[in-house]
KOLVEX-707590 format. One record per residue (C-alpha): residue in three letters; x, y, z. Coordinates in steps of 0.25 Angstrom, whole numbers, plus 5000, padded with zeros to 4 digits. Example, Ala and Ser with C-alpha at 12.3 -4.5 7.8 and 13.67 -1.06 7.14 Angstrom:
BEGIN
residuo:ALA | east:5049 | north:4982 | up:5031
residuo:SER | east:5055 | north:4996 | up:5029
***
This chain:
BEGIN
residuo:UNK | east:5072 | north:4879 | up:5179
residuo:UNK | east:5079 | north:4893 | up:5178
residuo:UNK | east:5084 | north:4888 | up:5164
residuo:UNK | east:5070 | north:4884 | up:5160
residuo:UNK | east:5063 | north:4898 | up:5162
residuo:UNK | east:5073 | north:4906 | up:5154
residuo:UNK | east:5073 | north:4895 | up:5144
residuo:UNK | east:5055 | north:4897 | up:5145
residuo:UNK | east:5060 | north:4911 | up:5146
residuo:UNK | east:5066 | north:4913 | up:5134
residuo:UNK | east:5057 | north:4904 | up:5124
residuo:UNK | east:5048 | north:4913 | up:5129
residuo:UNK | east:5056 | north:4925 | up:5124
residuo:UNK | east:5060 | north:4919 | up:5111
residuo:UNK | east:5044 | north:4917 | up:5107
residuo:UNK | east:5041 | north:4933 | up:5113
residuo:UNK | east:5051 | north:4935 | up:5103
residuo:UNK | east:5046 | north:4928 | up:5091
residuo:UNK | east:5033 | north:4931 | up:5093
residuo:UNK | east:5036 | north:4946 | up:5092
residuo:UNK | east:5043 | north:4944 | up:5080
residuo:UNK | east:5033 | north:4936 | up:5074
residuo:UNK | east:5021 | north:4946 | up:5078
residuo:UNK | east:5013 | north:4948 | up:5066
residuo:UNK | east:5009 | north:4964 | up:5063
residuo:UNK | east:4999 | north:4971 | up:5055
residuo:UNK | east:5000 | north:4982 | up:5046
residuo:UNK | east:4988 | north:4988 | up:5037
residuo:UNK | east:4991 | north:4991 | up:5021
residuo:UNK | east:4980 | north:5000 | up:5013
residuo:UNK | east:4983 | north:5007 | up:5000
residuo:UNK | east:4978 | north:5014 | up:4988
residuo:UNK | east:4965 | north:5023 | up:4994
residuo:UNK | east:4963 | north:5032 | up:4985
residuo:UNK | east:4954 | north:5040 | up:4992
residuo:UNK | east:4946 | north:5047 | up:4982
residuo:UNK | east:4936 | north:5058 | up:4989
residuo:UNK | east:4931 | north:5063 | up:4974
residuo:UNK | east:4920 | north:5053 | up:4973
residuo:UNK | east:4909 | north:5058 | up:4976
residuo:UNK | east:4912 | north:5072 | up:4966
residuo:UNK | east:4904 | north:5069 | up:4954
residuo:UNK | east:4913 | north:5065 | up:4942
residuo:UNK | east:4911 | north:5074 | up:4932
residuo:UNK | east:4910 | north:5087 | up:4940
residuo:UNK | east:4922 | north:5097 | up:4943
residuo:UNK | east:4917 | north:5098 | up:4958
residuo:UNK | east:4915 | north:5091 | up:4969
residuo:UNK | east:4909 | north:5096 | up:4981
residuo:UNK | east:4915 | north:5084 | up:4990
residuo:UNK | east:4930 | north:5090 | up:4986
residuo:UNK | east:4928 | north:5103 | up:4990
residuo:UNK | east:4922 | north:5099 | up:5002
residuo:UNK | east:4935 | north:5092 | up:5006
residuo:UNK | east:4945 | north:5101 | up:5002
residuo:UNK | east:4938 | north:5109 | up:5011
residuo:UNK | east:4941 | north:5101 | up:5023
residuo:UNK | east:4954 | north:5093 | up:5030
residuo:UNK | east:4956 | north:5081 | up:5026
residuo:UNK | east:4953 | north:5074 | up:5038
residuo:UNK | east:4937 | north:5080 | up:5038
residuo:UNK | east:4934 | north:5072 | up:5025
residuo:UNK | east:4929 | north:5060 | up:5029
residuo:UNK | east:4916 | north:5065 | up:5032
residuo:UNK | east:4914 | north:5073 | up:5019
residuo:UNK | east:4917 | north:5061 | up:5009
residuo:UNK | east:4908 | north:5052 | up:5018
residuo:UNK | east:4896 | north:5063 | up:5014
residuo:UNK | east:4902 | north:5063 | up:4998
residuo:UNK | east:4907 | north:5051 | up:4995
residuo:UNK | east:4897 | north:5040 | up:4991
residuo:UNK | east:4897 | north:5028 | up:4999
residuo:UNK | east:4898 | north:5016 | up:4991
residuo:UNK | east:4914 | north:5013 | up:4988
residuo:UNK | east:4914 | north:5011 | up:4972
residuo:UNK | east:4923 | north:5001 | up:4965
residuo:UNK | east:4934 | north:5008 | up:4956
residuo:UNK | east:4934 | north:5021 | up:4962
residuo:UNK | east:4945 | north:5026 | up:4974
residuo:UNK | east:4941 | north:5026 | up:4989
residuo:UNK | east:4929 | north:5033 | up:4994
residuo:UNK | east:4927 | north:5037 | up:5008
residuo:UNK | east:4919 | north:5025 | up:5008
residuo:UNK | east:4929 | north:5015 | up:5005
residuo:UNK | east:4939 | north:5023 | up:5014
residuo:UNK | east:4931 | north:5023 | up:5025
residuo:UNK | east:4927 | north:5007 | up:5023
residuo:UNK | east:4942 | north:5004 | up:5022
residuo:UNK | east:4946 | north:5012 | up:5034
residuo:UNK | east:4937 | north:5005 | up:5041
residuo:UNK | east:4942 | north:4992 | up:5039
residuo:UNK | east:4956 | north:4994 | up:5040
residuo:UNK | east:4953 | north:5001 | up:5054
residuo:UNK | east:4946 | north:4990 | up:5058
residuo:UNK | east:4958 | north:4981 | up:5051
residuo:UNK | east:4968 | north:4988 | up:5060
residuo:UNK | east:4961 | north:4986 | up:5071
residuo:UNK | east:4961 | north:4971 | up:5072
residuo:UNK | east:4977 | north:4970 | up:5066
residuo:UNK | east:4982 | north:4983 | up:5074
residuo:UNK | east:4992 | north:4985 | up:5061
residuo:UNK | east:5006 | north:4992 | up:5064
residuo:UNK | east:5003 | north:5003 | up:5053
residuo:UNK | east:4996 | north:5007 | up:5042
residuo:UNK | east:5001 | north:5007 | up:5026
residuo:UNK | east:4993 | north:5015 | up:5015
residuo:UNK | east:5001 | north:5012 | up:5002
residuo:UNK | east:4997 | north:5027 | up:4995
residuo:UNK | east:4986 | north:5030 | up:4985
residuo:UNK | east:4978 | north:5038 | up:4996
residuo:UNK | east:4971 | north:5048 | up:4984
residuo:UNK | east:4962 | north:5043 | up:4973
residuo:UNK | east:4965 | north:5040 | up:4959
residuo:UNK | east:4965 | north:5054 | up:4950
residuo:UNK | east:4963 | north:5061 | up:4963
residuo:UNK | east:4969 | north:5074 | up:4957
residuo:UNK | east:4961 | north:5075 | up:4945
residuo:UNK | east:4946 | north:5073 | up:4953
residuo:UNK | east:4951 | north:5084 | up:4963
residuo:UNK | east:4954 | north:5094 | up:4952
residuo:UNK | east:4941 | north:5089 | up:4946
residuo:UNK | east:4932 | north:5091 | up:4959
residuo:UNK | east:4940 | north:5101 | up:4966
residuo:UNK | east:4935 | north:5117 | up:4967
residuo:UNK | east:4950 | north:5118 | up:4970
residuo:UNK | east:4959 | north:5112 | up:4958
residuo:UNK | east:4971 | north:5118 | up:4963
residuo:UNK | east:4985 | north:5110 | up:4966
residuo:UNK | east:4983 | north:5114 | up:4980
residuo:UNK | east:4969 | north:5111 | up:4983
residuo:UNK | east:4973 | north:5097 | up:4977
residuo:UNK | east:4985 | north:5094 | up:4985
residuo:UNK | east:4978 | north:5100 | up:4995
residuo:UNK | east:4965 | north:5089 | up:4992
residuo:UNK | east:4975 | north:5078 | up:4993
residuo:UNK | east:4980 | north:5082 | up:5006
residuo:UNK | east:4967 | north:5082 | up:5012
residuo:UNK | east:4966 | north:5067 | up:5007
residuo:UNK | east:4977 | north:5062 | up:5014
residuo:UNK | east:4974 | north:5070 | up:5026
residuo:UNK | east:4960 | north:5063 | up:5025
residuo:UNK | east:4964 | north:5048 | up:5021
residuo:UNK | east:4976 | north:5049 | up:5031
residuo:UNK | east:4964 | north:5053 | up:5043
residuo:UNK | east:4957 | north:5041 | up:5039
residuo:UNK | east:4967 | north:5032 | up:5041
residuo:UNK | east:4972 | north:5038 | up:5054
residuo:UNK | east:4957 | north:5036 | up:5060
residuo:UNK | east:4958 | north:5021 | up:5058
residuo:UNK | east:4975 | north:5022 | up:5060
residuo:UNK | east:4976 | north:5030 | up:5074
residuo:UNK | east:4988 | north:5023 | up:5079
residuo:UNK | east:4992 | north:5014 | up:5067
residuo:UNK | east:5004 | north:5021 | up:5060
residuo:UNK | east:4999 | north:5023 | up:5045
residuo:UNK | east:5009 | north:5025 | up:5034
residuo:UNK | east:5008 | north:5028 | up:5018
residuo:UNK | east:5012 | north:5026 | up:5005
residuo:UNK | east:5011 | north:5035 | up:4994
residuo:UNK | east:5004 | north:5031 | up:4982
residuo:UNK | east:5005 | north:5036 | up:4967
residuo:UNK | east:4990 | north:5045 | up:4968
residuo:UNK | east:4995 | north:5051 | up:4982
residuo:UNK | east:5000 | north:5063 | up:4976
residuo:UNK | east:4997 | north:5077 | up:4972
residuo:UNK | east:5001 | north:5076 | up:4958
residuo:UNK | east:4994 | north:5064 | up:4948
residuo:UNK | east:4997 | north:5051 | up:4952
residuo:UNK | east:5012 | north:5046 | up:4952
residuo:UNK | east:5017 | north:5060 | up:4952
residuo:UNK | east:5025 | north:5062 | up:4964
residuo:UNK | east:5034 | north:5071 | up:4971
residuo:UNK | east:5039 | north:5065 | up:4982
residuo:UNK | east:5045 | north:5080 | up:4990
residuo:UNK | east:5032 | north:5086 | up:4986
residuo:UNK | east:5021 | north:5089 | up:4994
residuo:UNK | east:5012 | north:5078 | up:4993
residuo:UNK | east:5020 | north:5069 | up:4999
residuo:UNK | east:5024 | north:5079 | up:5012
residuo:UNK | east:5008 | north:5079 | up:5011
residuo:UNK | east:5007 | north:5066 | up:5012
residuo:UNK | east:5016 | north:5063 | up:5022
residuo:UNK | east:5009 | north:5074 | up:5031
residuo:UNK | east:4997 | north:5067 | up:5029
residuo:UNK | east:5000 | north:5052 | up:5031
residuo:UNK | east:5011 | north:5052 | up:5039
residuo:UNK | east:5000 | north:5057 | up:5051
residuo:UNK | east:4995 | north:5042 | up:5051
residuo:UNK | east:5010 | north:5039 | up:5057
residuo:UNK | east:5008 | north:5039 | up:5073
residuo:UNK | east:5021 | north:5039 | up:5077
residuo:UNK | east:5027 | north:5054 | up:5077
residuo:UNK | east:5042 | north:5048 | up:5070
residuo:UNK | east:5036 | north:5040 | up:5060
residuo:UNK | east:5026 | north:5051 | up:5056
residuo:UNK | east:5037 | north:5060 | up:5055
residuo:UNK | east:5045 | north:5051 | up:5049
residuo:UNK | east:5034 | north:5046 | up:5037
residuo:UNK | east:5030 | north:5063 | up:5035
residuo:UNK | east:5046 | north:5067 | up:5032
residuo:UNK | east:5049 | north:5054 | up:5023
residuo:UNK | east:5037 | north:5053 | up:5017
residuo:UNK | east:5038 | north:5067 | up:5011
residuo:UNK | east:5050 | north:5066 | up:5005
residuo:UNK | east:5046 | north:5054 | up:4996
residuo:UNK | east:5033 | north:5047 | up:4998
residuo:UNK | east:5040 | north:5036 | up:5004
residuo:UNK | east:5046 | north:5034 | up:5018
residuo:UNK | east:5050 | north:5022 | up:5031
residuo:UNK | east:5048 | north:5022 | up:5044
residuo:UNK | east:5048 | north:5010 | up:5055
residuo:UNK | east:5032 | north:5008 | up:5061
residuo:UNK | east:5028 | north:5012 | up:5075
residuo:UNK | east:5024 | north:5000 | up:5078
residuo:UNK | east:5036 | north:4991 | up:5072
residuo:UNK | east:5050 | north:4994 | up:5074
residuo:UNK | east:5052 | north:4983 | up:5066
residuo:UNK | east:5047 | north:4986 | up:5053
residuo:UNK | east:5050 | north:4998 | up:5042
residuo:UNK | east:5040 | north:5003 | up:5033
residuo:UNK | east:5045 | north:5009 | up:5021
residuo:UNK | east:5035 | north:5016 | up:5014
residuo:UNK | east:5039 | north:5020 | up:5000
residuo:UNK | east:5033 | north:5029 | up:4988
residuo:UNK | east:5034 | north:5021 | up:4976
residuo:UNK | east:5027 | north:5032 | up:4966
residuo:UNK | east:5041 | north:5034 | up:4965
residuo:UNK | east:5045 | north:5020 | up:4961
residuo:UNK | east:5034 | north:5020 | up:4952
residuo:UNK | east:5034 | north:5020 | up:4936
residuo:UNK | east:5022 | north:5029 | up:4936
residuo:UNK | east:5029 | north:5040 | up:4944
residuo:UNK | east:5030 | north:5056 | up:4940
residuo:UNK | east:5037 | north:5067 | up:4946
residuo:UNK | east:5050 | north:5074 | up:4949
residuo:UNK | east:5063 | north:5066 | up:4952
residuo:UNK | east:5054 | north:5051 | up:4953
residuo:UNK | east:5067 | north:5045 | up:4951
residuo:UNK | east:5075 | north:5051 | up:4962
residuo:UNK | east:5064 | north:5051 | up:4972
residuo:UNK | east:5063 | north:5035 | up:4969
residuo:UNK | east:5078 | north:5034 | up:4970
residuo:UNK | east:5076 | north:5041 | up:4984
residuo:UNK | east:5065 | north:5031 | up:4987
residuo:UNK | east:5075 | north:5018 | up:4984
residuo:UNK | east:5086 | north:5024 | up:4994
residuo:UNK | east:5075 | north:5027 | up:5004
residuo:UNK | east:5069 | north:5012 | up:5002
residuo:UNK | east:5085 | north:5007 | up:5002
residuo:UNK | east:5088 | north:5016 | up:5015
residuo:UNK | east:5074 | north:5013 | up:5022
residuo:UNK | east:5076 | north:4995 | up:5019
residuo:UNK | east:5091 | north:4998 | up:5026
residuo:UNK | east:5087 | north:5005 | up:5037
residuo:UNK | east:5076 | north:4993 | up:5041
residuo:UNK | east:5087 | north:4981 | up:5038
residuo:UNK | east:5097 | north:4988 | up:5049
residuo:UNK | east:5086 | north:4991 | up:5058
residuo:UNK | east:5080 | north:4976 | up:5058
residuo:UNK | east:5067 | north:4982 | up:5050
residuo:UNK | east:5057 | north:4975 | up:5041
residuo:UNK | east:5052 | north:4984 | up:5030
residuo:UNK | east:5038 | north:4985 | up:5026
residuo:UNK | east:5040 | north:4993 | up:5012
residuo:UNK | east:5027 | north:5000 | up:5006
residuo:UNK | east:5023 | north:5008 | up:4992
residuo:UNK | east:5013 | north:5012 | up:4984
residuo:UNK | east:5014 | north:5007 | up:4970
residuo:UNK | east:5023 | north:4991 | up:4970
residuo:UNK | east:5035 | north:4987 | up:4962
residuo:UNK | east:5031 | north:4978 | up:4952
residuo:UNK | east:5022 | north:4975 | up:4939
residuo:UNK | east:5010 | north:4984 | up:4938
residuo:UNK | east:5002 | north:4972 | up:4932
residuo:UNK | east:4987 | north:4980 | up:4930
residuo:UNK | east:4995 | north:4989 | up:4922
residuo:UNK | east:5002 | north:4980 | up:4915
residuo:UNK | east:4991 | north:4975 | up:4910
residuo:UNK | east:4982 | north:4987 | up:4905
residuo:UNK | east:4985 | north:4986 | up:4892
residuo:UNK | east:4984 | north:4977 | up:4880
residuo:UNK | east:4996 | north:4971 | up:4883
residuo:UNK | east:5004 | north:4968 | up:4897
residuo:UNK | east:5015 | north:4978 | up:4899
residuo:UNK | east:5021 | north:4977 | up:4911
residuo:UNK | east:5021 | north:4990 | up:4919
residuo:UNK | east:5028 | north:4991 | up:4935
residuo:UNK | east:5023 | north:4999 | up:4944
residuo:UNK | east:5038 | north:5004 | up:4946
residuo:UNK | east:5050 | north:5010 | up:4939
residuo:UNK | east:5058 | north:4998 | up:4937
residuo:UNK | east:5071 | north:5004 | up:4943
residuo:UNK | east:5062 | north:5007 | up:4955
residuo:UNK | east:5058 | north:4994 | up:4955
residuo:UNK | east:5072 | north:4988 | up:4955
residuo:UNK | east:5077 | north:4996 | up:4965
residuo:UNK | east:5065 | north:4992 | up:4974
residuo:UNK | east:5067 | north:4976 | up:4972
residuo:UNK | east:5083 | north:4980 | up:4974
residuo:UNK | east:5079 | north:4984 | up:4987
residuo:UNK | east:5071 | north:4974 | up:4991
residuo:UNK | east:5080 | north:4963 | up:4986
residuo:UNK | east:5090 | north:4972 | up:4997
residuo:UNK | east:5081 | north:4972 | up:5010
residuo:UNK | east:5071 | north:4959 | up:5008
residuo:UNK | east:5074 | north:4954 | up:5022
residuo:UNK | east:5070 | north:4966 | up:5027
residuo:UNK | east:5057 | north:4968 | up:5020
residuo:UNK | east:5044 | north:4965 | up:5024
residuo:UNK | east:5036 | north:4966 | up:5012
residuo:UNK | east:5031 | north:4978 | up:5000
residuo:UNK | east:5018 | north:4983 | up:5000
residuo:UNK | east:5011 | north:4991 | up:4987
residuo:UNK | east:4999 | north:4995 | up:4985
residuo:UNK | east:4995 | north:5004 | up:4971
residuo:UNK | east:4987 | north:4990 | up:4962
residuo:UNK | east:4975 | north:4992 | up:4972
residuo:UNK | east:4976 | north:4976 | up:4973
residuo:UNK | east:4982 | north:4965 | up:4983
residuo:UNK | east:4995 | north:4960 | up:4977
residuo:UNK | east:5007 | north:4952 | up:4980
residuo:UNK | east:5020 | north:4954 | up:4974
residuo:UNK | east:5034 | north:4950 | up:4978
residuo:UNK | east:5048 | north:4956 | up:4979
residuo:UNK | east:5057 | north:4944 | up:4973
residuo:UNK | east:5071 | north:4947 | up:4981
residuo:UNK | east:5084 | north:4938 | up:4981
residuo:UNK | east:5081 | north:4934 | up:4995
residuo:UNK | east:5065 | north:4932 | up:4996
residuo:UNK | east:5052 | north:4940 | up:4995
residuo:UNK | east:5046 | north:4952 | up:4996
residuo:UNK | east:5030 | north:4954 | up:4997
residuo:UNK | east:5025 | north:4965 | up:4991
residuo:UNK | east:5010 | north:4967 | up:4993
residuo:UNK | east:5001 | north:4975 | up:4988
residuo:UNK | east:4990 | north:4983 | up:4995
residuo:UNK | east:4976 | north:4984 | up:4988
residuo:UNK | east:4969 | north:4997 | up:4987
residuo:UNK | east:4958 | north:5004 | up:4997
residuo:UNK | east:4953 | north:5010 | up:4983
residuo:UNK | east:4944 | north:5000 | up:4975
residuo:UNK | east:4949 | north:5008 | up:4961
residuo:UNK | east:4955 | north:4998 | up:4953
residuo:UNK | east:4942 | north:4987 | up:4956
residuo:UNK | east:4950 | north:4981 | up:4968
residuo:UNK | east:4943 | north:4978 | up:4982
residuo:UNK | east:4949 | north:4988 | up:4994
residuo:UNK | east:4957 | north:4983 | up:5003
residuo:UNK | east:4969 | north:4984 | up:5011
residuo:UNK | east:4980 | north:4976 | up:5019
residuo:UNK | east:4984 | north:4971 | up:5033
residuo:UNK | east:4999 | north:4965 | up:5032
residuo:UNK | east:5005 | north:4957 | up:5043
residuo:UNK | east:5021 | north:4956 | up:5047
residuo:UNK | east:5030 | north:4955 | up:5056
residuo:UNK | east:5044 | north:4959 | up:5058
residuo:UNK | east:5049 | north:4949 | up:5049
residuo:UNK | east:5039 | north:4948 | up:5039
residuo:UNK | east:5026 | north:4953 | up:5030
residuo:UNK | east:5016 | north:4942 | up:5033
residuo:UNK | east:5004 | north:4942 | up:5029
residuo:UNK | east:4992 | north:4953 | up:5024
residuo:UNK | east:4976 | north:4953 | up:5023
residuo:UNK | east:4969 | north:4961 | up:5011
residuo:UNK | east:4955 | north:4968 | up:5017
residuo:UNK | east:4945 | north:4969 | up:5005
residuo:UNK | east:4933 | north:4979 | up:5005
residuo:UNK | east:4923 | north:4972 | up:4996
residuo:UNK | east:4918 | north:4983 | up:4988
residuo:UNK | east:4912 | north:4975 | up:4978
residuo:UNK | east:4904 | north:4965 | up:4988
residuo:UNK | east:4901 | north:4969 | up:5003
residuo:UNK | east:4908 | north:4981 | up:5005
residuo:UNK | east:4914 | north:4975 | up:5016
residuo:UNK | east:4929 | north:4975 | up:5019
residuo:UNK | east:4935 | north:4961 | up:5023
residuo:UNK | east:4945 | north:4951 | up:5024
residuo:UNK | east:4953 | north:4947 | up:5009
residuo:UNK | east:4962 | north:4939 | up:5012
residuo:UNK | east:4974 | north:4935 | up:5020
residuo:UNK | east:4988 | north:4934 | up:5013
residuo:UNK | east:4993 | north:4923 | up:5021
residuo:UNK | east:4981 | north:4916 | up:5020
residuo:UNK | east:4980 | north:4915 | up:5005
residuo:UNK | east:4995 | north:4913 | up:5001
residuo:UNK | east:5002 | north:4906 | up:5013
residuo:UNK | east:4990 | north:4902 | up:5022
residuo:UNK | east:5001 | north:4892 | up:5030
residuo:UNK | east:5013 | north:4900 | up:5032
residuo:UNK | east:5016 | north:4905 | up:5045
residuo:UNK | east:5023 | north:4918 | up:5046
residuo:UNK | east:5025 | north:4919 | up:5033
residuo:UNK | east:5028 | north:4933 | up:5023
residuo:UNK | east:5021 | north:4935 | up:5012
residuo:UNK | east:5029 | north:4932 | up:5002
residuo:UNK | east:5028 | north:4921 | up:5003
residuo:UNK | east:5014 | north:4919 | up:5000
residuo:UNK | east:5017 | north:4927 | up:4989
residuo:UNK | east:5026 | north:4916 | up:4985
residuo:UNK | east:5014 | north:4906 | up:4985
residuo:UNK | east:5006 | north:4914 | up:4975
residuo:UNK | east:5007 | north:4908 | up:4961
residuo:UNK | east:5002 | north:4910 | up:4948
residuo:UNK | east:4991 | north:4902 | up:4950
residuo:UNK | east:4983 | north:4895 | up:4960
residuo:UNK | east:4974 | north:4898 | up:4972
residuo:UNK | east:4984 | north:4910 | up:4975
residuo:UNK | east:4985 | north:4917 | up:4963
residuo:UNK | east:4970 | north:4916 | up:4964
residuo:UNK | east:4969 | north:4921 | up:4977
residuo:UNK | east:4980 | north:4932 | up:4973
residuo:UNK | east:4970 | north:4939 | up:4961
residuo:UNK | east:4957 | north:4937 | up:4969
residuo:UNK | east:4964 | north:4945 | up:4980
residuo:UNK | east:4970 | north:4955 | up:4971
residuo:UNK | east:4958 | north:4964 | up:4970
residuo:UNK | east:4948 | north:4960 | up:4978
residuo:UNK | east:4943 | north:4949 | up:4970
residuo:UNK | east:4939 | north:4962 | up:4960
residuo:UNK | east:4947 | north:4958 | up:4947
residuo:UNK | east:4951 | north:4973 | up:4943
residuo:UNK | east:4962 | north:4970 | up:4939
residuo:UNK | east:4965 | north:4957 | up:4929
residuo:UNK | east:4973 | north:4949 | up:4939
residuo:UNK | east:4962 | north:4937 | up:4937
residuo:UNK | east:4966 | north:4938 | up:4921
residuo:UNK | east:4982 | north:4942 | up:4920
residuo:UNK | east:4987 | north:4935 | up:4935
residuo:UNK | east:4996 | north:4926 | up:4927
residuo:UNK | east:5008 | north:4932 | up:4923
residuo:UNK | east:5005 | north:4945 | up:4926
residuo:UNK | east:4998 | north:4948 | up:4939
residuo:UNK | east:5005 | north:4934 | up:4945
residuo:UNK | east:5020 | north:4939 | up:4941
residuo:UNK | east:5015 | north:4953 | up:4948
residuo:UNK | east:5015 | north:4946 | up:4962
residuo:UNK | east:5029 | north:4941 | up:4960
residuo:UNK | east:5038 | north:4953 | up:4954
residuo:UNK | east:5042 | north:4967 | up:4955
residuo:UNK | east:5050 | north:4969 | up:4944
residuo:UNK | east:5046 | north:4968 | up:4929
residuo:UNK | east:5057 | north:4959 | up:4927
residuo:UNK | east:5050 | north:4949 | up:4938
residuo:UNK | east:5038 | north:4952 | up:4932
residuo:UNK | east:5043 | north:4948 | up:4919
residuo:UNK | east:5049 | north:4936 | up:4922
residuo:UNK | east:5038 | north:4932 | up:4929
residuo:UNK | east:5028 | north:4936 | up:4918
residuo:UNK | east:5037 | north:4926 | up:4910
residuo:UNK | east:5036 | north:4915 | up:4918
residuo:UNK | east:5021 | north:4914 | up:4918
residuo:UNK | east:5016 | north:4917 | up:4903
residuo:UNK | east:5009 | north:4907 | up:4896
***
């Protein structure tokens, strides 16, 4: 009988166990805000009263005066309003209230597009220092926001290619905007190490890791891919993205010898920019990254695959899948579509589920500017590309999606919003197919070879 209970006992134990391991957990993916408080001034006029009103203040007082400024209605093809910020921050609260995420990701692009130019167009003040000065008092005020929805939920950022002081692309990573912005963002951190930790690393490059409060078990590495990218100006870029590869290299050893899963996140991807590709008369294939960057990136993740969760991107302001090809699986690489409506896409943002083993599964939330104005439920991931897998990753439903069928299908009505600004509907085969499965133009090629007609 004694035999019988230990042996009850332990079955016991051994499904406690596996149902820790297996518990599912929540985190909350938002990019590309591109807050943009020069609305209301009057386009042709070299004053606005609203500018001057805020320079005036701290940041974290501005609510109130955009509300009074600002008109209401959200328009399509501009940047992010007050309207649309204070509509989106609504939902996610109301989002992180029901799925309790272990932290927050904003994947960069907090300013407007042109966000220098209209400030030295509307501003009394046109100096440097009003400006820098200006910007501070933005992040000071976007970073407010999010720690009134966000009290106890760590929140961590991503630099994007217009968070800068300069034009955008023009970094300096040991200058003062990134200290600036490590000083403002890194106060959405509640734990004191991981705060401290974030403000010094941050600094030094745009790009830092640290391990979550709330899961020992996973890495975040959080990275500045300005650097990476083809479009990048400023002093010693190379060196500082050399730096950056031995950070990623020392940060993916560090979680394999301490039993981590990483979660790695960027601004702007690895891979083919497709929209730009296409701009012209004539496709020509342009990537978002230097090519040696981009090597050195696949090299590593060839490296540490069993110990990567997934990538996530941002920087299209639309909802697509790619895949990192390495000798011993997958890697998802998923993008997050943007808050600001800019480009003609819907807003919307992300809610990701893993575990300790895997990234499984994300829902896409749609504000509906065009229709009801509501926010709302897109769609599930699992739902559409592996609706019968259990406990599955999301590569592979990525490995489901073909270049035709009721996926690809799927696939371009998701990719805005069902907005069609971008010609996905027209180009998705070769081009916009072979995006989702490459990040090397070699890849690309070979896969834009496969499927010409």
């Amino acid at each position: 009988m004694l035999n019988k209970i230990k042996m009850i006992s332990l079955g016991i134990l051994l499904l406690t166990t596996h149902t820790v391991f297996a518990t599912t957990n929540q985190f909350l993916a938002v990019s590309d805000i591109h807050f943009d408080p020069f609305l209301a001034c009057t386009p042709n006029s070299t004053s606005c009263e609203l500018i001057d009103t805020l320079q005036s203040v701290p940041g974290i007082t501005w609510h109130d005066i955009l509300k009074k400024y600002e008109p209401v209605s959200q328009p399509l093809l501009q940047d992010t309003n007050i309207d649309l910020l204070d509509s989106s921050l609504t939902d996610i609260a109301k989002r992180a209230s029901a799925e309790q995420p272990k932290f927050v990701l904003l994947l960069g692009d907090f300013l407007a597009h042109n966000y220098k130019t209209k400030f030295m167009q509307y501003s009394s003040d046109k100096s440097e220092a009003a400006y820098e000065h200006f910007v501070r008092q933005t992040n000071d005020f976007l970073v407010s926001q999010f720690i009134n929805i966000f009290p106890h939920t760590d929140i961590y950022m991503a630099v994007g290619n217009n968070d800068t002081y300069e034009d955008h692309y023009v970094i300096d990573p040991n200058g003062q905007f990134f200290k600036d912005m490590a000083s403002a963002w890194s106060a959405g951190i509640q734990d004191e190490n991981n705060h401290a930790l974030v403000q010094s690393e941050f600094a030094n490059g745009g790009y830092y890791t640290v391990t979550p409060t709330q899961d020992s078990q996973l890495r975040l590495i959080v990275l500045n891919s300005i650097l990476f990218s083809a479009k990048a100006q400023g002093n010693n870029i190379d060196k500082q993205a050399q730096d950056q590869l031995t950070f990623l290299q020392n940060a993916l050893q560090q979680a394999q010898s301490t039993n981590q899963h990483v979660i790695i996140a960027l601004h702007i991807p690895a891979g083919i920019d497709v929209y730009a590709s296409m701009s012209g008369k004539t496709f020509k294939m342009i990537e978002f990254w230097n090519k040696k960057y981009t090597a050195a990136f696949k090299q590593l993740m060839e490296q540490y695959q069993a110990e990567i969760l997934g990538v996530l991107a941002s920087h299209a302001h639309v909802d697509w899948l790619d895949k990192i090809s390495t000798k011993n699986g997958m890697i998802a690489m998923t993008g997050i579509p943007s808050i600001s409506p800019v480009n003609g896409n819907l807003p919307s943002y992300k809610v990701y589920d893993y575990n300790d083993g895997s990234l499984q599964n994300f829902q896409t939330y749609t504000f509906h500017l065009t229709g009801d104005k509501q926010w709302s439920f897109e769609y599930d991931f699992n739902q559409i590309y592996q609706p019968n897998c259990q406990n599955c990753q999301l590569w592979m439903g990525m490995e489901n999606l073909q270049s035709t069928g009721a996926l690809a299908d799927n696939y371009k009505q998701f990719f805005d919003g069902g907005q069609h600004s971008q010609p996905i509907g027209q180009q998705w085969l070769p081009y916009y197919y072979c995006q989702t499965m490459s990040i090397t133009a070699d890849e690309y090629q070979a896969c834009l070879s496969a499927h010409s007609s």
